[in-house]
TIRO-652709 format. One line per field, with one value per residue (C-alpha): residue in one letter; residue number from 0; chain; x, y, z. Coordinates in nm, 2 decimals, decimal comma, m for minus. Example, Ala and Ser with C-alpha at 12.3 -4.5 7.8 and 13.67 -1.06 7.14 Angstrom:
BEGIN
r: [A/S] .
k: [0/1] .
c: [A/A] .
east: [1,23/1,37] .
north: [m0,45/m0,11] .
up: [0,78/0,71] .
END
This chain:
BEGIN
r: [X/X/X/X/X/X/X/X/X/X/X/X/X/X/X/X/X/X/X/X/X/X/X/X/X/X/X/X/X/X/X/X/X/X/X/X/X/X/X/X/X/X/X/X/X/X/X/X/X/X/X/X/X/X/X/X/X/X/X/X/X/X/X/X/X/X/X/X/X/X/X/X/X/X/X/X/X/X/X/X/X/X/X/X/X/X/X/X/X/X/X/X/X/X/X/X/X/X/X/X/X/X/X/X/X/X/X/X/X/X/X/X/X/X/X/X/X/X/X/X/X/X/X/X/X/X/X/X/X/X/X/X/X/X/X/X/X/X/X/X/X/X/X/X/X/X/X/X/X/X/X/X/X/X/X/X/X/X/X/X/X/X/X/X/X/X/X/X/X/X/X/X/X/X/X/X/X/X/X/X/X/X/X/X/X/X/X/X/X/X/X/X/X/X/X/X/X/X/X/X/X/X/X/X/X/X/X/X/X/X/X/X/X/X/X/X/X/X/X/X/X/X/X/X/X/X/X/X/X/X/X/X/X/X/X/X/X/X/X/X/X/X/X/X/X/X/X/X/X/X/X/X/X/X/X/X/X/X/X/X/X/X/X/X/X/X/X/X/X/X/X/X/X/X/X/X/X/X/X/X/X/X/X/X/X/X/X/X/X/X/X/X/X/X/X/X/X/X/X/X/X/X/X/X/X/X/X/X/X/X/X/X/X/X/X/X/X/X/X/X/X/X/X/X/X/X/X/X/X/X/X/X/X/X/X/X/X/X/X/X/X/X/X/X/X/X/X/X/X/X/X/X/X/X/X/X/X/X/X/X/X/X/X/X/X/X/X/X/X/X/X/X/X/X/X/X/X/X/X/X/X/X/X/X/X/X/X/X/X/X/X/X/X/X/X/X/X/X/X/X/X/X/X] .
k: [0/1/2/3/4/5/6/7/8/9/10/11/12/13/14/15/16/17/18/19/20/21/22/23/24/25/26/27/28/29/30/31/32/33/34/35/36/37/38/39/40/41/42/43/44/45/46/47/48/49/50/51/52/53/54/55/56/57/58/59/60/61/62/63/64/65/66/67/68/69/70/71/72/73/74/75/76/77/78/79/80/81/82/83/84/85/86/87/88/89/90/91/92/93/94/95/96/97/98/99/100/101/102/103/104/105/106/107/108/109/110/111/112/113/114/115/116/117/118/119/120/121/122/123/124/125/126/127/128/129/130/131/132/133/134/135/136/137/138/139/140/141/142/143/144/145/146/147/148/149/150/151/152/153/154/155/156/157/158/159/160/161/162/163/164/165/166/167/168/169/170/171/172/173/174/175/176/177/178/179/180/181/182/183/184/185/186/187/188/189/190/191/192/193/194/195/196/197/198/199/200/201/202/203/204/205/206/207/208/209/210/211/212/213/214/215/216/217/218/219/220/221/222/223/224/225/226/227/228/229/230/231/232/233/234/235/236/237/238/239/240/241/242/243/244/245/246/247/248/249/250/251/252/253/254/255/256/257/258/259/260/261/262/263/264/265/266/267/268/269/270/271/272/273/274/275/276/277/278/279/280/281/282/283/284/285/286/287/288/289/290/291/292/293/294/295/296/297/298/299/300/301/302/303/304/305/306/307/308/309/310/311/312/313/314/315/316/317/318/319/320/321/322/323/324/325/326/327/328/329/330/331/332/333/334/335/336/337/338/339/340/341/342/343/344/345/346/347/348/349/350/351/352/353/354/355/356/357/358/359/360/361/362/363/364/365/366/367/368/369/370/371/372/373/374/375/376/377/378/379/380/381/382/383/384/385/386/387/388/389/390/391/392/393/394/395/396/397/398/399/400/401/402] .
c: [A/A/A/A/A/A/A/A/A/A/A/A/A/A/A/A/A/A/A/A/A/A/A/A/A/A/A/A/A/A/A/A/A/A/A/A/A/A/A/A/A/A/A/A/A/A/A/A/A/A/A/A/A/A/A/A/A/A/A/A/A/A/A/A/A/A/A/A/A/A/A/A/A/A/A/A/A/A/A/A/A/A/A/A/A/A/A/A/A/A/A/A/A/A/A/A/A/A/A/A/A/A/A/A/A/A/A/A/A/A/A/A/A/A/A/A/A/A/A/A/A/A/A/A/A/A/A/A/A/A/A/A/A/A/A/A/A/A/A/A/A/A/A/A/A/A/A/A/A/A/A/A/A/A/A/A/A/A/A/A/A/A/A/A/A/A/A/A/A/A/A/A/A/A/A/A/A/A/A/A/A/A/A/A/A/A/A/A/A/A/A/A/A/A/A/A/A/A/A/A/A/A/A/A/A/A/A/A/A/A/A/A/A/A/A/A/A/A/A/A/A/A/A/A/A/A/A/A/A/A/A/A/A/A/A/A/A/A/A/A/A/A/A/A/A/A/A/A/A/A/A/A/A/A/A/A/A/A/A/A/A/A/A/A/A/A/A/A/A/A/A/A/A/A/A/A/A/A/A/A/A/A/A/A/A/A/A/A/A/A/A/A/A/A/A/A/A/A/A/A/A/A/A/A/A/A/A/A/A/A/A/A/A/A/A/A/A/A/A/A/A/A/A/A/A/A/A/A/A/A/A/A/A/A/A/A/A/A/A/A/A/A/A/A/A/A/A/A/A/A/A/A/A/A/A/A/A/A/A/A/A/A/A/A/A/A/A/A/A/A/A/A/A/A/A/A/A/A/A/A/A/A/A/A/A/A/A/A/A/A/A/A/A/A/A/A/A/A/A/A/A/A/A] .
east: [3,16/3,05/3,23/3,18/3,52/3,36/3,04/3,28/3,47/3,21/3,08/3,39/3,29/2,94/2,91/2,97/2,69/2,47/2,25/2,19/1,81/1,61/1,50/1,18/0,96/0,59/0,34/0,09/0,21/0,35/0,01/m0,16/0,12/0,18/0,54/0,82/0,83/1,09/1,05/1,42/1,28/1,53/1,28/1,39/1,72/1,87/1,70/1,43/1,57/1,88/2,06/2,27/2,46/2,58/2,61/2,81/3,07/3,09/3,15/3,46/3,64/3,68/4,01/4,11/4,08/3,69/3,61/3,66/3,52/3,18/2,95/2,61/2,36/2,04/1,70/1,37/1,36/1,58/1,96/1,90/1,90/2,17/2,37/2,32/2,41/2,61/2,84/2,76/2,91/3,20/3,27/3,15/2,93/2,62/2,41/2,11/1,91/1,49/1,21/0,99/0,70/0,90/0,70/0,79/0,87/1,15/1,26/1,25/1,41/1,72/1,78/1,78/2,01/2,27/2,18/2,12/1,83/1,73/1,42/1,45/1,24/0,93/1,10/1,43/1,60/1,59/1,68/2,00/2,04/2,05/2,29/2,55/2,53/2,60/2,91/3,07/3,01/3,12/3,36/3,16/3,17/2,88/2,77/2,52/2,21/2,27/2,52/2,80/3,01/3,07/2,70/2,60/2,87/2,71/2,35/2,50/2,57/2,21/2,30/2,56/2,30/2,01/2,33/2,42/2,04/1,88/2,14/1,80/1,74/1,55/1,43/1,48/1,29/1,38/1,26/1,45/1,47/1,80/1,96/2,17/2,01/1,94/2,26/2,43/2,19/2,19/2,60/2,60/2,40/2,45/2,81/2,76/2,49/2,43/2,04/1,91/1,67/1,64/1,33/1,36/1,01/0,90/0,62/0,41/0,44/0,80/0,86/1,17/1,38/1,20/1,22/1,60/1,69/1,44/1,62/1,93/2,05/1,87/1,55/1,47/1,10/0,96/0,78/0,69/0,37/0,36/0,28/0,63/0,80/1,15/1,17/0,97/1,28/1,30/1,58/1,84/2,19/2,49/2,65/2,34/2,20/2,48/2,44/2,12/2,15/2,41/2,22/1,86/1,65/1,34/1,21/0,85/0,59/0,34/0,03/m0,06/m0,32/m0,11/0,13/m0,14/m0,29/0,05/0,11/m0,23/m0,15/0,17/0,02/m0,29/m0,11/0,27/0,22/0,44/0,52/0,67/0,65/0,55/0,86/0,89/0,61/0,64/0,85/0,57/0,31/0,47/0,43/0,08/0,00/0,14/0,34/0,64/0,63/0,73/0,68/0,50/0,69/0,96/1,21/1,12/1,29/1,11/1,30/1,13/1,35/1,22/0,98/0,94/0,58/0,47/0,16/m0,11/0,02/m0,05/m0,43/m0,47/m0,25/m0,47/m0,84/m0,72/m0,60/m0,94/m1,15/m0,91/m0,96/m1,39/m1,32/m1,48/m1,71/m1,86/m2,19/m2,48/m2,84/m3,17/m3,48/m3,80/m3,76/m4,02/m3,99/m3,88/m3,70/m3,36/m3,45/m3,56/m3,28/m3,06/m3,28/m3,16/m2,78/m2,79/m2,97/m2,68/m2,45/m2,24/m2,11/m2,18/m1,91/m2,05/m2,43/m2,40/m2,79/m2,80/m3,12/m2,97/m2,85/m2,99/m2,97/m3,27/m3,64/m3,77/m3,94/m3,60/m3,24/m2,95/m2,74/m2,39/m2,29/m1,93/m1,95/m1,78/m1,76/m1,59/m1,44/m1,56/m1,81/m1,97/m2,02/m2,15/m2,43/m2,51/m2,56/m2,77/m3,00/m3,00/m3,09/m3,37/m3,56/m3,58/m3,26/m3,08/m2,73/m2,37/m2,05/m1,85/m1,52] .
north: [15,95/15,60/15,52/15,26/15,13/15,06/14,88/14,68/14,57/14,51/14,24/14,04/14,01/13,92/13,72/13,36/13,41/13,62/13,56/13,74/13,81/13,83/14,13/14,05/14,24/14,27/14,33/14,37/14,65/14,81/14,85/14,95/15,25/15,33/15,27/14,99/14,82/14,58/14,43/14,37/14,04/14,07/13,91/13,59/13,68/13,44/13,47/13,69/14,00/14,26/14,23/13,94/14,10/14,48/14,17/13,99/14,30/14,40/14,12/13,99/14,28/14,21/14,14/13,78/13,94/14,02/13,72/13,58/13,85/13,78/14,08/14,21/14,44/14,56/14,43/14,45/14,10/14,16/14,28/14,03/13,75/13,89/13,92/13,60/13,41/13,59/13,55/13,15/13,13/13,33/13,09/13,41/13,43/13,68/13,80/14,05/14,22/14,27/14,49/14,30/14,29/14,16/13,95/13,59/13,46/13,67/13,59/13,24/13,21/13,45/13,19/12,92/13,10/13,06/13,40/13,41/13,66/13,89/14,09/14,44/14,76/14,88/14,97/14,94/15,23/15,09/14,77/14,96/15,13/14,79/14,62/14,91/14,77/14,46/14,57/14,82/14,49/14,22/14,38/14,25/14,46/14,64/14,53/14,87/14,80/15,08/15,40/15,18/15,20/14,87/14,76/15,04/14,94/14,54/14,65/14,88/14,56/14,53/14,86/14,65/14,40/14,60/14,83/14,51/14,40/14,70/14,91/15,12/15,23/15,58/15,55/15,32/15,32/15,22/15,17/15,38/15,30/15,37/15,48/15,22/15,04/15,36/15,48/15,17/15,17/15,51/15,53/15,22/15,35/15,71/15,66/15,44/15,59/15,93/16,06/15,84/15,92/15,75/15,80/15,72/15,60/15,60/15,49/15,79/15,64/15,64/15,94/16,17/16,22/16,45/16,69/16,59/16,70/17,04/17,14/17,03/16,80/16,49/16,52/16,22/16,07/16,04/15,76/15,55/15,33/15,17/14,81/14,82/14,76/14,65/15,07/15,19/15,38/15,70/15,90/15,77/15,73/16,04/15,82/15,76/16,11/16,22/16,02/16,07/16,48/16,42/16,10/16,10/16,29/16,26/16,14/16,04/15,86/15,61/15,50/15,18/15,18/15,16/14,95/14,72/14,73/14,70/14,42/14,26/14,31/14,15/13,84/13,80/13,95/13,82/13,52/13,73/13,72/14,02/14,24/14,59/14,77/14,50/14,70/15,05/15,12/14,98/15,14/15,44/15,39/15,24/15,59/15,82/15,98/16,11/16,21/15,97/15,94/15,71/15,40/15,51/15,23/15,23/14,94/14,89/14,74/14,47/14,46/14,16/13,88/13,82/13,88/13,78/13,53/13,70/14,05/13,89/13,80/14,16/14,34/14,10/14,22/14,60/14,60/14,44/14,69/15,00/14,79/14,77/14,39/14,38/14,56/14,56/14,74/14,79/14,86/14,84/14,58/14,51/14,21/14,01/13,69/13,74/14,12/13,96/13,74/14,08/14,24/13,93/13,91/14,29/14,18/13,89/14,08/14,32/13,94/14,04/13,73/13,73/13,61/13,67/13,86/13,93/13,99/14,23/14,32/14,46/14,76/15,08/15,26/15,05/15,01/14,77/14,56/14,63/14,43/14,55/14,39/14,37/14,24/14,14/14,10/14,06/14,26/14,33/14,68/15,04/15,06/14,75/14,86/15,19/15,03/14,78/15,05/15,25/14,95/14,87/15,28/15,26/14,98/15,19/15,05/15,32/15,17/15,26/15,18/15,04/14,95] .
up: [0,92/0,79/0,47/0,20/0,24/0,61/0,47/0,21/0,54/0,70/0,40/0,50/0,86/0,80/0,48/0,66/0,86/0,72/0,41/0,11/0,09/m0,22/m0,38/m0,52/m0,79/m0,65/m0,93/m0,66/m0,52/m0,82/m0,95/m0,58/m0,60/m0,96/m0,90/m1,01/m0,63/m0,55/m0,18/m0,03/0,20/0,50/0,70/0,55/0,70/0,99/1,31/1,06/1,10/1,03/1,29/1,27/1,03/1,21/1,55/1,33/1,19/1,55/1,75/1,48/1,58/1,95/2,09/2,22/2,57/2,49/2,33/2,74/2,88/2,71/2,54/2,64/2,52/2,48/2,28/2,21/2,04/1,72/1,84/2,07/1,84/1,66/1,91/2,07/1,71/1,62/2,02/1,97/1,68/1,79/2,07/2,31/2,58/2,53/2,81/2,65/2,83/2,73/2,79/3,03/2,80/2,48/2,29/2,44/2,10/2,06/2,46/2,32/2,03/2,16/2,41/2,17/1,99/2,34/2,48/2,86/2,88/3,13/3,20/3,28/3,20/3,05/2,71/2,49/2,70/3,07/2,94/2,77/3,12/3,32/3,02/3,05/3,46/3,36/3,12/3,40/3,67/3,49/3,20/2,92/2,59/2,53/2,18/2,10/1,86/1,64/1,80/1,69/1,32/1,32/1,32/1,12/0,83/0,91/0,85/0,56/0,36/0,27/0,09/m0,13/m0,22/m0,31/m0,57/m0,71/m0,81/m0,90/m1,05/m1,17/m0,83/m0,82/m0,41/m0,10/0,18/0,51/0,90/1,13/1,55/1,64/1,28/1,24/0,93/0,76/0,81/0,66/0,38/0,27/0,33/0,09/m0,20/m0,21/m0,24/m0,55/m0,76/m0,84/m0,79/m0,57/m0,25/0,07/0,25/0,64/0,82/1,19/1,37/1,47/1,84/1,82/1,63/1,71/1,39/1,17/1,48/1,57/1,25/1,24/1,59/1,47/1,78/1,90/2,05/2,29/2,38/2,74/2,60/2,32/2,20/1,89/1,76/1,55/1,87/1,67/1,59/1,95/2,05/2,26/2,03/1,76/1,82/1,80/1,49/1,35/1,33/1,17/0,92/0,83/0,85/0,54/0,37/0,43/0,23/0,38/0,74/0,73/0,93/0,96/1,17/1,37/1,18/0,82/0,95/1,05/0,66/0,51/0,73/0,62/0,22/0,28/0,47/0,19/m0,16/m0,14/0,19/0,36/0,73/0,86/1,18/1,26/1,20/0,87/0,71/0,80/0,48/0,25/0,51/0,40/0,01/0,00/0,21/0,01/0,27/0,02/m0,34/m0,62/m1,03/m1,20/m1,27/m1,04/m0,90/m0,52/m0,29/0,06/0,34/0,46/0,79/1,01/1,01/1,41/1,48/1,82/1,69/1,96/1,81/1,45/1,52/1,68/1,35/1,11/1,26/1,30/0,88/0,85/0,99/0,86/0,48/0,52/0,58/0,89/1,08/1,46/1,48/1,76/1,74/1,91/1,89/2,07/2,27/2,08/1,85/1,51/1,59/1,51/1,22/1,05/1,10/1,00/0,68/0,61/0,66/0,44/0,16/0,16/0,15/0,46/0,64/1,05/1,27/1,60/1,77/2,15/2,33/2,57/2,77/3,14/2,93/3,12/2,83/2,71/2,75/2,94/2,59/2,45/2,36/2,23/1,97/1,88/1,53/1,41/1,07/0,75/0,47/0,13/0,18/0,24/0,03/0,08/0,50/0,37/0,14/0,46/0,67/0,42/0,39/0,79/0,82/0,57/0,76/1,05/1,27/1,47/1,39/1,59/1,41/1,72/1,50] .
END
């Protein structure tokens, strides 16, 4: 099984390449939880994520013959980067192959990295099924995104850094896809401090360890939807689970819908960028989905930055509406001058800010004399929409909540 003496080696491999992150204090988020939280920022990593450092342990081991061969592998966007780097910097020739729908600003930046890219697959696991092609056609090594000690000690020296600046540390919470960072992580502090937890946290759409390690073997997805596509994987990997049955104490998960507010906090509290697997861990926290004390040292992996920018806009609107922030609703008037300026009058009473009215009159769900309205509008948080829709309800206005 992974060692420290693995991760330590691994620090070696990686350290010319790789950054150390911070690990930042967040007062805002200390006092939305009730515990100590310090944010380990490996989104400001190179190429924004993880992965260029279990790339980088891996790809300094191979052998001279190798190195000409050339490597490939497997990506939804992050690996990918890593990997391609990581090979460029090697003086080795990547080839990485992506889910066809990957968001293109991951496609893009992996081939400025030096990658050659190709598209293959509706997810992360026929794209590994067409790369393992590749390798048996063209003898590349196969650099694996997670099932693989060598990245898992690389992504395990994250573990090192977080030890050395918070010595305190009760809990540390972490994404899990494949297992590799977890596994890494929790091999590199629970063999240097005594008492402390590590929480693992998946995407509801992508969730398969919690029952792996119930059934005792691993327990693989026919599918996976989730809008943390950097952890929307099928089943973890064989070295991985093993870890984590010995090191993990806790697998929990999280919804779109939590991700998308922790995402939001991040953005408007802290002006931080991440992605959807970068906030699951805090997603986690802020929803209470394991124990902790008050005042209790929790570190949340923030594991990558690289948020597609059309993903962004629709995360943003969806931690909005799950927040109060903005509403969409839908109601009736007689088709008659004036109907709408009384019902605006109502809205701006209640000081709700409109961002967009559609008319519609061809509804046959309507009378004749009739329109229906739709309002996006925004608001200041839960109980602000529940006091506009009181005051909308008690002029008279059949109102729908749409979103």
């Amino acid at each position: 099984m992974l060692s420290l003496e693995d991760v330590l080696a691994a620090r070696d491999r990686v350290e010319e390449v790789a950054r150390r992150t911070p690990l930042e204090y967040s007062h805002t988020f200390s006092e939305m939880s009730g515990a100590d939280v310090h944010l380990k920022l490996e989104n400001q990593q190179r190429t924004g994520s993880f992965k260029i450092r279990g790339a980088m342990s891996r790809i300094a081991t191979l052998s001279d013959e190798e190195q000409a061969a050339g490597v490939v592998t497997a990506s939804a966007g992050n690996h990918a980067q890593g990997v391609a780097l990581a090979a460029t910097r090697a003086g080795v020739d990547s080839k990485i192959v992506m889910p066809e729908h990957a968001p293109i600003s991951k496609v893009k930046a992996t081939k400025r990295y030096g990658g050659e890219v190709v598209l293959h697959g509706a997810d992360y696991d026929e794209s590994q099924a067409k790369a393992h092609e590749l390798e048996a056609e063209e003898g590349r090594t196969y650099v694996h995104a997670f099932d693989d000690e060598f990245v898992m000690a690389g992504q395990g020296t994250i573990g090192l850094e977080i030890v050395e600046e918070c010595p305190d540390l009760d809990t540390v919470v972490v994404p899990i896809g494949g297992g590799g960072l977890i596994s890494g992580i929790s091999t590199a502090v629970k063999e240097q401090l005594d008492d402390v937890r590590v929480i693992g946290v998946q995407a509801e759409g992508a969730s398969s360890v919690a029952d792996s390690l119930k059934k005792g073997s691993i327990q693989t997805l026919d599918s996976v939807d989730t809008i943390a596509d950097g952890i929307a994987v099928r089943g973890i990997g064989e070295k991985p689970f093993e870890v984590i049955n010995e090191r993990v104490d806790e697998v929990v998960t999280v919804s779109d819908e939590q991700i998308a507010v922790a995402l939001m906090f991040l953005l408007e509290r802290t002006k931080t960028v991440v992605e959807g697997a970068g906030a699951v861990a805090l997603a986690a926290l802020l929803a209470d989905t394991f124990t902790y004390k008050a005042n209790e040292t929790v570190v949340p992996a923030l594991c990558g930055g690289n948020i597609d920018m059309n993903t962004l806009t629709t995360v943003i609107m969806r931690g909005l509406v799950e927040t109060g922030r903005y509403v969409k609703l839908k109601t009736v008037l007689k088709d008659r001058p004036g109907a709408l300026e009384d019902l605006l009058h109502v809205i701006a009473t209640q000081q709700a800010n409109i961002y967009a009215i559609r008319h519609d009159r061809t509804s046959r769900e309507i009378g004749m004399n009739a329109t229906e309205v739709e309002l996006d509008l925004e608001t200041r948080g839960e109980d602000h929409v529940e006091e506009l829709l009181g005051a909308i309800r008690e002029q008279g206005y059949e109102v729908e909540v749409l979103v």
